[in-house]
C-alpha positions in Angstrom: 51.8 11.1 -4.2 54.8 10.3 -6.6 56.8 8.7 -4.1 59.6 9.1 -6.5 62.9 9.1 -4.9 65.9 11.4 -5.3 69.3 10.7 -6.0 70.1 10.2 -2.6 73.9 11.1 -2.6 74.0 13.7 -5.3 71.5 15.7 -3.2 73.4 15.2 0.2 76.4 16.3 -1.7 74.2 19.7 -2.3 73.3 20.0 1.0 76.7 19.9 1.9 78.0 22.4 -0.3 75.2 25.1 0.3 76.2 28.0 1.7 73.0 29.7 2.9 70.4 28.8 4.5 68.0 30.1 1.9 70.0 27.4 -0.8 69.9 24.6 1.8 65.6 25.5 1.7 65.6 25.8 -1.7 67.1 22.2 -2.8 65.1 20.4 0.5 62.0 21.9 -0.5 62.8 20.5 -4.1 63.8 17.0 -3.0 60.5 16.8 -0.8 58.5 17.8 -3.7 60.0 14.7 -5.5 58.6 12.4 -2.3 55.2 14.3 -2.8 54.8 16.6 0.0 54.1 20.2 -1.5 54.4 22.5 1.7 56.8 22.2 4.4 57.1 24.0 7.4 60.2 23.6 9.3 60.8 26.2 13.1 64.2 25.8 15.3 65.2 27.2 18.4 67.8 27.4 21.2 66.2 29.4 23.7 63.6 27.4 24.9 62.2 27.2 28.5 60.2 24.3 30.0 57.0 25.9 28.7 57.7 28.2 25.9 59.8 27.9 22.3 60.8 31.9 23.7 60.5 35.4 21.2 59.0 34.3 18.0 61.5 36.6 17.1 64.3 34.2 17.7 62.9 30.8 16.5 63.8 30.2 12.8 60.8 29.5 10.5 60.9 28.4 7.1 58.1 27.6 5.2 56.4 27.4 1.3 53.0 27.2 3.0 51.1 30.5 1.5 51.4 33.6 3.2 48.0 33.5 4.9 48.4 30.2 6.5 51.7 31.2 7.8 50.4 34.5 9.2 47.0 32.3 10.5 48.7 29.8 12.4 52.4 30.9 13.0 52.5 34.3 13.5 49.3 34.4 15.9 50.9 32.1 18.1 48.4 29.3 17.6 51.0 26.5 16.8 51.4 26.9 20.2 48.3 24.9 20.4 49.0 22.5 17.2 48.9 18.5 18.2 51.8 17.9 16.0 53.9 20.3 17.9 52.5 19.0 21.3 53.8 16.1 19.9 57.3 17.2 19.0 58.0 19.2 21.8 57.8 15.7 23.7 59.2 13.2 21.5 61.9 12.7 19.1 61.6 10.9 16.0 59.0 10.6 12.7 55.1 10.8 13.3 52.3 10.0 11.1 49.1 12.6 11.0 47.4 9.7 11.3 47.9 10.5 15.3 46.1 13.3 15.3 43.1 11.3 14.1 43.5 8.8 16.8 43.2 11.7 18.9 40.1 13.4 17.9 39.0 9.7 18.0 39.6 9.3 21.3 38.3 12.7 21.9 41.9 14.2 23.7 42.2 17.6 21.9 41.5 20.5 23.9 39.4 23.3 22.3 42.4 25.2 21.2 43.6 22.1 19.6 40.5 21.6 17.8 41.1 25.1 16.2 44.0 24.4 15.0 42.4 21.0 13.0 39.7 23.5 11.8 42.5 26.0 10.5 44.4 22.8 8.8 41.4 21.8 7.4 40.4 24.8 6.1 44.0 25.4 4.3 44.0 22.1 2.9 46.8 20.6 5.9 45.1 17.3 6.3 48.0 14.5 5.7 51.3 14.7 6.4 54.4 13.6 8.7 56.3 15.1 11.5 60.1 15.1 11.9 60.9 15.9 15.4 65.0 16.3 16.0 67.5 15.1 18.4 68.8 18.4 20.0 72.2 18.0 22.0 70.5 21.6 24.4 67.4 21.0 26.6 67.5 24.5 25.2 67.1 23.9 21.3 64.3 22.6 19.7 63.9 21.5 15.8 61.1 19.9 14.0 59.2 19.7 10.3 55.8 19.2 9.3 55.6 17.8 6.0 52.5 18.4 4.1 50.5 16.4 1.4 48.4 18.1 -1.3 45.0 18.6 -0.1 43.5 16.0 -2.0 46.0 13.1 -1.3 44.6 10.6 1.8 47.2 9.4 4.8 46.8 6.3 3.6 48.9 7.5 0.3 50.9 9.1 2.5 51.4 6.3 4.3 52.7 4.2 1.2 55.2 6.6 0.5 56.8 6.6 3.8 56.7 2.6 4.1 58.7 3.0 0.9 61.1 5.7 1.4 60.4 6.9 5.0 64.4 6.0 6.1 65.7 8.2 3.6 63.5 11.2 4.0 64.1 11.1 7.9 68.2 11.4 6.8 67.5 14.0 3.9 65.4 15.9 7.0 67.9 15.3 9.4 71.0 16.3 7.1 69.6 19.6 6.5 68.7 20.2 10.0 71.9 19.6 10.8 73.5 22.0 8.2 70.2 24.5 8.8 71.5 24.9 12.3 75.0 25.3 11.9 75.0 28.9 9.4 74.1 32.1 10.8 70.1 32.5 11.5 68.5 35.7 12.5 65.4 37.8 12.1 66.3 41.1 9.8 65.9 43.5 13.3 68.2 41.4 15.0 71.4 40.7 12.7 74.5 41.9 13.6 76.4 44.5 11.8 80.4 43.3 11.0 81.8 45.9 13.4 79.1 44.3 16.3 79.9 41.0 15.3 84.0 41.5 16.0 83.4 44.0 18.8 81.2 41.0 20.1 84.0 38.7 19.5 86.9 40.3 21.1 84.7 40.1 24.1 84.6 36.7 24.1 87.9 36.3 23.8 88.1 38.0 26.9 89.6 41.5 25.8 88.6 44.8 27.2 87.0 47.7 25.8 90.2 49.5 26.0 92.3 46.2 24.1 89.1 46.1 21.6 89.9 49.5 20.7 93.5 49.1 20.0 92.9 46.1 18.3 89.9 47.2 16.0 91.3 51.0 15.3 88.5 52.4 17.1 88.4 54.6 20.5 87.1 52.8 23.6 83.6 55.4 23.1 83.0 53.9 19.7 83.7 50.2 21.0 80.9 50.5 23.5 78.8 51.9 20.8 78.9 48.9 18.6 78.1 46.8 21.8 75.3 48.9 22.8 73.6 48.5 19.5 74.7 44.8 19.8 72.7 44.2 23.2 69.8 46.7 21.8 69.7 43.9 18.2 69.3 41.2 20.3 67.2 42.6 22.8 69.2 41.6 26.1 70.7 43.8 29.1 74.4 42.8 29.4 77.4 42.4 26.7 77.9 39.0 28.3 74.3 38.1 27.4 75.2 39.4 23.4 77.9 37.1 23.9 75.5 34.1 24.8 73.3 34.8 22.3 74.9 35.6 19.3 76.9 32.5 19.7 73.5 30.5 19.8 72.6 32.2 16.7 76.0 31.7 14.8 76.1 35.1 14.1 79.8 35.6 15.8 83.2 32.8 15.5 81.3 32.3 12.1 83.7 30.1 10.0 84.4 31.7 6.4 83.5 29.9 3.0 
């Protein structure tokens, strides 16, 4: 691994000024490059339950892992059953892969667990660290795995985070941080602008009949932007769009 560190301000200065989530990936996917981890895979969410991260729909991945790996262990559901994220889900904090080895060691993965070693190993996910974040909502959940090349040992791995570990938890947490404050959702879900103020006004508290007079619309039209609303998020009431548009940021979203 390089190890080689970035210029620490100038980049959180970046961060900063990003204005979409896709730049904010873009420059931490860079800066982690410089530290030597080549694939990152980073999933949020604030809807979930004691036993569940909810829709895959609604939890944000991002990730430069290739497509099959994504589609292997994300999109069939079995990072449900990954150590790291057993891990994560529980704890708070930075954790070496080197846990997962005490694990098998101690022979505590379950079978499912074990499949998800043999998938890692198989795509070359061997060493690495987890970032697991502080969440204000028992609700939300965020976390990174940050992945070595398939050649380098933990022990490298190891070295690079003695050296700069400090610095690459605050470059992770920064741009969790600003991650989870822009808008975030899946293409099937997003708001259109007429939803998103329709969606709004509710909030505020107005009726469909002050919406109308306020948007230039007639009250049938109003409830028609906040029918497609609920149907885009996939809930049953308005005040339910309300709830969870606002977890998503896709309504009161602060201009640039």
């Amino acid at each position: 691994m390089s190890g080689a560190p970035v210029g620490l301000l100038d980049h959180l200065e970046r961060v900063m000024a990003a204005h979409s989530i896709e730049a904010l990936w873009a420059l931490h996917v860079e800066a982690m490059g410089r530290y030597g981890f080549d694939r990152l895979l980073y999933g949020f969410t604030r809807f979930r339950t004691s036993n569940s991260f909810g829709d895959l729909d609604d939890v944000l991945v991002l990730s430069n892992h290739d497509q099959a790996y994504i589609d292997a262990f994300v999109r069939s559901g079995l990072f449900h059953h990954a150590p790291m994220v057993r891990w994560a889900a529980a704890n708070e904090g930075a954790c070496s892969w080197r846990w997962i080895e005490e694990q098998i060691a101690a022979g505590l993965l379950t079978p499912s667990e074990q499949k998800v070693v043999e998938l890692n190993n198989r795509f070359g996910v061997r060493a690495g660290y987890s970032i697991s974040f502080h969440d204000e909502s028992v609700r939300s959940k965020g976390a990174i795995g940050l992945t070595a090349p398939a050649h380098v040992p933990q022990a490298e791995v190891e070295a690079t985070w003695a050296a700069h570990g400090r610095e690459i938890v605050l470059i992770n947490t920064v741009t969790h941080m600003r991650i989870t404050a822009m808008p975030f959702a899946s293409a099937r879900r997003a708001l259109t602008p007429r939803q998103r103020e329709a969606l709004e006004w509710v909030g505020d508290g107005k009726t469909t009949q002050d919406i109308a007079t306020i948007m230039g619309l007639t009250a049938a039209t109003v409830e028609k932007h906040l029918r497609l609303a609920r149907e885009a998020l996939d809930v049953d009431t308005t005040a339910q769009a309300v709830l969870k548009a606002s977890f998503q940021n896709q309504i009161f979203i602060l201009r640039n």
